[in-house]
C-alpha positions, 0 to 999 in steps of 0.5 A: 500500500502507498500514498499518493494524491488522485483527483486531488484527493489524499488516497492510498493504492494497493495491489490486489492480484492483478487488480490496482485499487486507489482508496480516499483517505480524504472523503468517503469511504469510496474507491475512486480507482479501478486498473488492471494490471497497472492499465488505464483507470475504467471508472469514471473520474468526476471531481466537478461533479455534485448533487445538492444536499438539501440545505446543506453544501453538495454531495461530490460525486468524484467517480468510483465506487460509493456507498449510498443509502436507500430508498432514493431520498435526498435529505439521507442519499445525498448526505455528504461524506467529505470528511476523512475516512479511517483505513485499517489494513490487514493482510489481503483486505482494507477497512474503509470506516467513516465517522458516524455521520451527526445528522442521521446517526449512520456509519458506513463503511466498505471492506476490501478482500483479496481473493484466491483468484487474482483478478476477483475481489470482494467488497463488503458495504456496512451500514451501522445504526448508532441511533437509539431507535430503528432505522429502515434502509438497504444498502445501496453499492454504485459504481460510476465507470467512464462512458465509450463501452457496453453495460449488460444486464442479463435476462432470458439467457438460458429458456426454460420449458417448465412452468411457462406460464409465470413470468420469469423476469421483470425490468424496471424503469425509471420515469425520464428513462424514454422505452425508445432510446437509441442507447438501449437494446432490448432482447430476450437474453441482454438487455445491453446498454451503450454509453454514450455521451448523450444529455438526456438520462437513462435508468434501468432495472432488473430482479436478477435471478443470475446474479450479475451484471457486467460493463465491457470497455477497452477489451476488459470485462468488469462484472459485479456479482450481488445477491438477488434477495429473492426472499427478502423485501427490496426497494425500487419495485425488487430492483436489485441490479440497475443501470444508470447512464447519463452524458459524463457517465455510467453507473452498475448499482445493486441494492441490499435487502430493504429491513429496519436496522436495529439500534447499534446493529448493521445490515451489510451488502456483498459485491464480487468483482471480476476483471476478465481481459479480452473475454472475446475479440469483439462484444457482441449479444452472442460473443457475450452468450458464448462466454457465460456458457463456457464461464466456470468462474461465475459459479465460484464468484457467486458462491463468494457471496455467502 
């Protein structure tokens, strides 16, 4: 692990198999960085960016990797966490805690493995209740990559005969997203969205059953896995993996369980990040199918969610 400064921000760096992580030591806690072996940064790098906090200052946006509260309300979402995080290393992960924040009495903090694998890691999402009473919210994982590449949702991709006459999926949309937008390519086994820089927003969402969701750019492949909390209440009509995209970038979030987090208890959310280099020449709908049919590894990294 070193130091060094990124967005002018103090951070830290550390090397996690073949995957170089830069982490705020100054806000946060967030994960601003994301290289594979020493490449070119594939998140999205945002120091100007911001949403207004409601009444107080903005909540600065600065690309990377976030932890945010949901449902989606601005006087909790947007509260900022510019003040310096604590970093506690041990061998093979990173704790990145943050002060309990006075105005809504949560603490939020990220941990950071290493795995057996050198291109998989595993980041945990912890929201702390120091309050004296209940407080209802899902934790909510977002990370914002640069535009000029491919998200993937997955849908149909393998069809079952077998009671076909429940629905087996669903997708969500948010109300600026437009059905008809050119970014947006819709199919039985993706749905597939290309970012690029075009002013007006997009959000969609999926109750993903298989687990993952995926953004290919610059011949690399990043994919998320996160739990589907098929069983469990969840926000944004069951939701759990989203895509959001607008004209400076693009966002893969997935949400934990929605439940009432009892005072001095914690709720925690797992992500597994996966970096897979040049996983096909091209992408393509059926260069994609034909790597999650020959994938062994996906399998692994959802058995690390447990």
């Amino acid at each position: 692990m070193q130091e060094k400064e990124f967005l002018g921000l103090d951070c830290v760096e550390i090397r996690m198999g073949k995957i170089d992580l830069t982490i705020s030591k100054s806000i946060g806690p967030r994960i601003l960085s994301l290289r594979m072996n020493g490449s070119h940064n594939i998140f999205a790098e945002l120091p100007d960016q911001f949403l207004e906090y409601p009444g107080k200052g903005n909540y600065y946006l600065y690309g990377g990797h976030r932890l945010w509260i949901a449902p989606e309300i601005p006087s909790l979402t947007y509260i900022p966490d510019s003040h310096p995080v604590r970093i506690e290393a041990s061998s093979g992960s990173l704790d990145l805690i943050q002060k309990v924040d006075p105005i809504s009495g949560i603490q939020k903090t990220i941990k950071v493995r290493s795995t057996e694998f050198n291109n998989v890691i595993i980041v945990d999402h912890h929201i702390k209740n120091t309050n004296d009473r209940p407080f209802r919210c899902a934790p909510w994982a977002i990370t914002q990559l640069k535009l000029g590449g491919t998200a993937i949702l997955p849908q149909q991709i393998f069809r079952h005969e077998n009671n076909a006459l429940q629905p087996d999926r669903s997708v969500v949309l948010w109300p600026y997203t437009d059905i008809h937008d050119a970014r947006i390519d819709w199919s039985n086994r993706f749905l597939i969205v290309h970012a690029s820089p075009i002013e007006r927003a997009l959000k969609i969402g999926i109750a993903n059953s298989r687990q993952w969701l995926a953004y290919y750019i610059d011949d690399l492949l990043f994919i998320k896995y996160a739990n589907s909390y098929a069983s469990y209440e969840v926000s944004d009509h069951g939701a759990t993996s989203q895509c959001y995209c607008n004209s400076r970038f693009i966002e893969l979030e997935t949400l934990g369980h929605l439940k009432n987090i009892e005072p001095h208890a914690h709720v925690w959310h797992r992500e597994v990040w996966r970096v897979v280099e040049k996983p096909f020449k091209e992408f393509s709908s059926d260069a994609m199918l034909d790597f999650i049919r020959h994938d062994e590894m996906a399998d692994i990294c959802r058995m690390l969610l447990k």
